[in-house]
C-alpha positions as CSV (number, residue, x, y, z in Angstrom):
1,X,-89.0,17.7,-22.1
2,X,-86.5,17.7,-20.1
3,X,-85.4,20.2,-17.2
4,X,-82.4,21.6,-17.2
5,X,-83.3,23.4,-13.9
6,X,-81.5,20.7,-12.2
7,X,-79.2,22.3,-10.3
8,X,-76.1,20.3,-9.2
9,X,-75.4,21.1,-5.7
10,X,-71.1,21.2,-5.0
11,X,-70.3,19.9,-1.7
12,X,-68.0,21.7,0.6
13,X,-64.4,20.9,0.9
14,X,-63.3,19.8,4.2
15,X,-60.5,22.1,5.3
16,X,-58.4,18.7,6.3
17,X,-57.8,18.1,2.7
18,X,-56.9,21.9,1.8
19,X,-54.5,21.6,5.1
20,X,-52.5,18.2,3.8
21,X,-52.3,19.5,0.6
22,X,-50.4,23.1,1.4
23,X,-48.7,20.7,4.1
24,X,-47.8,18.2,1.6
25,X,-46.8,21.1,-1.1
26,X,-44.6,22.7,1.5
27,X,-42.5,19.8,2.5
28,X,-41.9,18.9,-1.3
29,X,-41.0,22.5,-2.1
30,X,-38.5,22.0,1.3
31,X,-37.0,18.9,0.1
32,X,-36.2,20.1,-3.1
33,X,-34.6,23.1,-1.8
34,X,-32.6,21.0,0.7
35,X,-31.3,18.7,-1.8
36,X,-30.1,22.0,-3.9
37,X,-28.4,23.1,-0.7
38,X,-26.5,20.1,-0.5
39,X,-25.8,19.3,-3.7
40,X,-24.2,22.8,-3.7
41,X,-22.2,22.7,-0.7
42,X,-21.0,19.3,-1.8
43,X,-19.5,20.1,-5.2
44,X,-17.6,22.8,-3.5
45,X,-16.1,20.7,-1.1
46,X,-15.2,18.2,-4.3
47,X,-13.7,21.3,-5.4
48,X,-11.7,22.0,-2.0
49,X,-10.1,18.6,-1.9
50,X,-9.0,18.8,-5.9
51,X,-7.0,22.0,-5.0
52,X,-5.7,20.3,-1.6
53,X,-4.5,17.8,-4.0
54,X,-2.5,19.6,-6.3
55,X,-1.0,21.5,-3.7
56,X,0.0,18.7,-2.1
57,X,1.4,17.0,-5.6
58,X,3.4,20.3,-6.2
59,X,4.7,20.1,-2.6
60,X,5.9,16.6,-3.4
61,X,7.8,17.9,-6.4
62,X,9.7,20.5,-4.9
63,X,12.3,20.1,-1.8
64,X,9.7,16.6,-0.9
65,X,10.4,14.7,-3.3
66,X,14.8,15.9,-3.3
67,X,14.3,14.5,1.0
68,X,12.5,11.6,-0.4
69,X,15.4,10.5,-3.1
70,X,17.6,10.5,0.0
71,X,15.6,8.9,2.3
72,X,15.1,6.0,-0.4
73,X,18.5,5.6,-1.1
74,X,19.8,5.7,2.5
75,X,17.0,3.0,2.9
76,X,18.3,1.0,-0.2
77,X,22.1,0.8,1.4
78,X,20.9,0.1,4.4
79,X,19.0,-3.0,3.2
80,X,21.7,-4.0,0.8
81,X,24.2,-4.0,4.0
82,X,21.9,-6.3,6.1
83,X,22.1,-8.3,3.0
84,X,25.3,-8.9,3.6
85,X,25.6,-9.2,6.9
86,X,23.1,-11.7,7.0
87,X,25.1,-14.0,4.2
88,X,28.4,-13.4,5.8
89,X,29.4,-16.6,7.4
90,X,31.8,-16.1,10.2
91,X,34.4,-19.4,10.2
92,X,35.8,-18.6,14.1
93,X,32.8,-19.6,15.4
94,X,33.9,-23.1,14.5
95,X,37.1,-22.5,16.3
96,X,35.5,-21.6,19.3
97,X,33.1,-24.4,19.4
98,X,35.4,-27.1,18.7
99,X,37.8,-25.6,21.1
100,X,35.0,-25.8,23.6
101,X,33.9,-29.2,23.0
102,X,37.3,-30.9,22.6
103,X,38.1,-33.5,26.0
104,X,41.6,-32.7,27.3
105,X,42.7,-36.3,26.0
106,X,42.2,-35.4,22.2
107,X,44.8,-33.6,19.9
108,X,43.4,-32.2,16.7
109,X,46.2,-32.2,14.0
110,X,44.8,-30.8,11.1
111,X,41.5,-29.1,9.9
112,X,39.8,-29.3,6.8
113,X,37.0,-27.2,5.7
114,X,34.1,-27.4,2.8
115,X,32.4,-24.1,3.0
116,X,30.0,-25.0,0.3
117,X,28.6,-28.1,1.5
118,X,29.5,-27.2,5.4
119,X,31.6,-30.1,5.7
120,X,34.7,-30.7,7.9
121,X,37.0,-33.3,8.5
122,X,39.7,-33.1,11.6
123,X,42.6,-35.2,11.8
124,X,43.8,-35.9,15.7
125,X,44.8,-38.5,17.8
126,X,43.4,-39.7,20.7
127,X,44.8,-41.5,24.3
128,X,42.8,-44.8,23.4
129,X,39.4,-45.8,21.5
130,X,37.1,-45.4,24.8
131,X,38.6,-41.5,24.4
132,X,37.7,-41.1,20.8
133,X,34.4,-42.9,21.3
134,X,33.5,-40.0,24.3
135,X,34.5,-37.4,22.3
136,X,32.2,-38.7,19.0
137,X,29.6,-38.7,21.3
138,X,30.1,-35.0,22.8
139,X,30.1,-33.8,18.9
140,X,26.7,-35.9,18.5
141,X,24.8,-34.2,21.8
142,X,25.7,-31.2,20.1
143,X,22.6,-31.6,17.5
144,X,21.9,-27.7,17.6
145,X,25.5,-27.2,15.4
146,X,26.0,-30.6,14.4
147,X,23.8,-32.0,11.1
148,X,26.2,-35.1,11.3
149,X,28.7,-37.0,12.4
150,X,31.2,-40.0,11.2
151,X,34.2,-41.9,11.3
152,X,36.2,-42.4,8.5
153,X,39.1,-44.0,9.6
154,X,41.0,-44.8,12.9
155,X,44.0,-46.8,13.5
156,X,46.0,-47.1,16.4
157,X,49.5,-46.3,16.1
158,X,53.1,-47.7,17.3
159,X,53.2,-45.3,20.5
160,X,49.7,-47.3,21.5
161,X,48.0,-44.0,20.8
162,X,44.8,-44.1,18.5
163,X,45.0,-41.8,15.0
164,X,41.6,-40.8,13.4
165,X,40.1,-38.6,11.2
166,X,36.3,-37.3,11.9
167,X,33.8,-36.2,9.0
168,X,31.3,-33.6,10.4
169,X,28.2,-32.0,9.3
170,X,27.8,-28.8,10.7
171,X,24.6,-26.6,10.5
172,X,24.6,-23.4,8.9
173,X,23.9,-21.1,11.7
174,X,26.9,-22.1,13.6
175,X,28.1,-19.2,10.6
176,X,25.7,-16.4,11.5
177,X,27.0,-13.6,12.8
178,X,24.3,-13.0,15.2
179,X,25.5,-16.3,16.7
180,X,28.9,-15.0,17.1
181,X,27.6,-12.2,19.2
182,X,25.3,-13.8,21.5
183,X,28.2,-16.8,22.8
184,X,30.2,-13.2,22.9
185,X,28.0,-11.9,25.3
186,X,26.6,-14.6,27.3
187,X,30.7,-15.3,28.1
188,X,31.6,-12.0,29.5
């Protein structure tokens, strides 16, 4: 028959294992705690900024948002003014660079201007050809307001003195304003 005396002998623990376990129980029961904690803390902080924010949105709707309207439409006349300062195209300028760039020895008899194509013809006369041929030449070393320059006629007349008229090119910015105001200043 069999014996069923056999006794089964348990071996002892070690108290390491017993010592991880509780360690390893604590530190899960700590991290699940902590992560409550912040979990907490950070849905009433999402709940803070909500209420900042519609503070802030019913401050914008009061007296805010009255300053604001002004503020944008002082902006928007401002801007539509440099608009048009920018455009405007100030026709003395030419006047005062021709005037500056004329030889003694030329007469300029009449003036004709083409604002949309920035064209201008003068009539003049001049003391003899060599004269008129200087004075081209002054007009083409002035590349910075001159686009072009040409002759389109010149005949000399029964006083021996030669009568021309000159087609010029000009640039746009000879127009600005801006330019107007720094030959102002850098004559005075």
């Amino acid at each position: 028959m069999t014996n069923l005396n056999h006794f089964y002998k348990i071996e002892k623990k070690s108290p390491k294992i017993d010592y991880f376990f509780y360690l390893a129980s604590i530190l899960l029961a700590a991290t699940v705690l902590s992560y409550l904690i912040f979990n907490f803390k950070v849905q009433l902080q999402n709940k803070l900024i909500q209420d900042i924010e519609k503070k802030s949105l019913s401050l914008g709707a009061g007296e805010g948002q009255v300053y604001n309207k002004k503020v944008l439409d002082y902006k928007k006349k401002i801007d539509d003014f440099a608009i048009i300062i920018n455009n405007h195209k100030i026709t003395s300028n030419i006047f005062s660079f021709i005037e500056e760039n004329t030889m003694s020895d030329i007469w300029f008899s009449s003036f004709n201007m083409q604002g949309t194509t920035n064209e201008m013809k003068l009539s003049g006369e001049a003391k003899d050809m060599e004269t008129l041929s200087r004075q081209v030449e002054i007009f083409e070393k002035k590349q910075d307001h001159i686009k072009k320059i040409g002759i389109l006629d010149s005949q000399i007349n029964s006083s021996g003195k030669v009568v021309f008229i000159i087609d010029i090119t000009l640039d746009p910015k000879i127009f600005n304003y801006q330019e107007s105001i720094s030959e102002y200043e850098n004559n005075t």
